[in-house]
N, C-alpha and C positions, 0 to 999 in steps of 0.2 A: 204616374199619378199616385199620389201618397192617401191611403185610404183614412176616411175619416173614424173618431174614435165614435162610439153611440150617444149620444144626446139624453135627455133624462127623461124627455117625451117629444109627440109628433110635433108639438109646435115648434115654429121656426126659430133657431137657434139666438138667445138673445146674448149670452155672455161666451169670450170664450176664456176657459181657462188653460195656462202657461202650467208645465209641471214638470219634476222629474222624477224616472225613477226613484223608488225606496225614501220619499220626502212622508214623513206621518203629516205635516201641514197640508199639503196638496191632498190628499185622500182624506181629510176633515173636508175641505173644503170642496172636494168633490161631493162628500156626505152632504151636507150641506145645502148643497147646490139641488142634490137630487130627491131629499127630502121636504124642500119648500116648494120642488115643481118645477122649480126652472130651467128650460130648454137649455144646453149648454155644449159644447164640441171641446175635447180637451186636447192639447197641442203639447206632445211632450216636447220638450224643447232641444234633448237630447238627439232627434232622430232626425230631425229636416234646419237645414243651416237656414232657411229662410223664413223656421219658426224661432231657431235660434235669434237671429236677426230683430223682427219684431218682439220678441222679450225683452232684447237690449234695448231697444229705443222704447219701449212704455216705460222700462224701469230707468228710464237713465244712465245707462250704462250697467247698473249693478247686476242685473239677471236672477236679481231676488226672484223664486217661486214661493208658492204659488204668486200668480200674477192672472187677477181675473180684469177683461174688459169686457164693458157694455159696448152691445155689437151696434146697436140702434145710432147710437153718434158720434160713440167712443171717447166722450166725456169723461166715463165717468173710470176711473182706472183703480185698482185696490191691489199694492202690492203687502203682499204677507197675509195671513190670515190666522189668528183669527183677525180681525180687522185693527190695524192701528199695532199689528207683532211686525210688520217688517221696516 
């Protein structure tokens, strides 16, 4: 079981965000995340093939990080950030 990373607060996680190591983009957007409040779980992509996996298919093959999805219906997908960089 691959431990989960910590979220930004108790609420139930609504985005999760894709990263890798040593990215300044990902750790903005971690900022970000945890400075507006929003519940978040972050997935380096580097460490589990089946987070691997789901990167590639949000991004369409490219495996641009960061890579945040909305967990609620997974509509809504933002590769790069700041928003509209990748």
């Amino acid at each position: 079981m691959r431990p989960l990373q910590p979220t930004s607060s108790i609420a139930a996680v609504s985005v999760l965000l894709y990263t890798k190591p040593g990215c300044p983009y990902c750790a903005a957007a971690r900022d970000h995340l945890s400075q507006s409040g929003e519940a978040f779980e972050e997935r380096d992509a580097t460490v589990d093939p089946a987070w691997k996996s789901e990167l590639m298919r949000h991004t369409k093959g490219t495996g641009v990080v960061p890579t945040l999805v909305r967990v609620d219906d997974g509509s809504l997908i933002q590769v790069g950030f700041p928003p509209g960089r990748g």
